[in-house]
N, C-alpha and C positions, 0 to 999 in steps of 0.2 A: 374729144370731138372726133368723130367717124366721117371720112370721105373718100368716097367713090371712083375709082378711072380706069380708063379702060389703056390698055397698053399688048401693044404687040411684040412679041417673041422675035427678033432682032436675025441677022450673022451670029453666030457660034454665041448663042442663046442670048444675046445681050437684052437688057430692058432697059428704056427710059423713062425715068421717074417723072412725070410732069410736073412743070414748072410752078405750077400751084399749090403742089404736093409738098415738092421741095423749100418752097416759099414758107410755108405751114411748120413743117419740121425744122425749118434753119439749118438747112443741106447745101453743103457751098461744095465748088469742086475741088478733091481732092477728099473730104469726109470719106473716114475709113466707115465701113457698114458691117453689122454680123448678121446672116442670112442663116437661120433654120426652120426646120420644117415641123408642123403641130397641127395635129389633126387633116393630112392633104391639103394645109394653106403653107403659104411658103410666108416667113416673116422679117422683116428688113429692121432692123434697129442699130442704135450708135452704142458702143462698145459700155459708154455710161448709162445709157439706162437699162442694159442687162445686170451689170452691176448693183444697181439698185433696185432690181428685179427681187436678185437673190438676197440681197442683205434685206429687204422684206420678208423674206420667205423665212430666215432663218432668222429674225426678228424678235419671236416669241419663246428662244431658244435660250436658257440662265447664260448669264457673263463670264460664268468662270466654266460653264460647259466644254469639251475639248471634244469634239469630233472626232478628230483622229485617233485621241484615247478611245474612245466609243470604239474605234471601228477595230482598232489595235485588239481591243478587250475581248469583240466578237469572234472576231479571227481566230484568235486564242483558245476560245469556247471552243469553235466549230472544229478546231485542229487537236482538242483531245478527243473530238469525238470519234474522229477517224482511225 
């Protein structure tokens, strides 16, 4: 569900998230938030749904797949090529 507010750029950039917003998200004080930027919007989320962002993302990726082997492997390539 997508909703709307309008909020104003504060003292030393602060924003308030409205209280209906926060309602909606289950934002209590104190909620740590991770803040990035994509495509000039600015994105506010809780440290566990970036998490499950990426474990999404890399979802369709085999179980016994190593990443860092991968990248180790490439590295390696790229470094006889030099």
């Amino acid at each position: 569900m997508e909703h709307t507010a309008e909020v104003h750029l504060g003292a030393q950039g602060r924003l308030v998230i409205p209280s209906n917003l926060r309602r909606e998200m289950n934002l209590v004080r104190g909620d740590r938030l991770l803040i990035r930027t994509q495509d000039n919007r600015l994105i506010l989320e809780k440290p566990e749904q970036t998490i499950q962002g990426l474990r999404k993302r890399f979802e369709p990726l085999p179980a016994d797949m190593s990443l860092a082997d991968e990248l180790i492997s490439e590295r390696r390539i790229e470094a006889k090529g030099e």
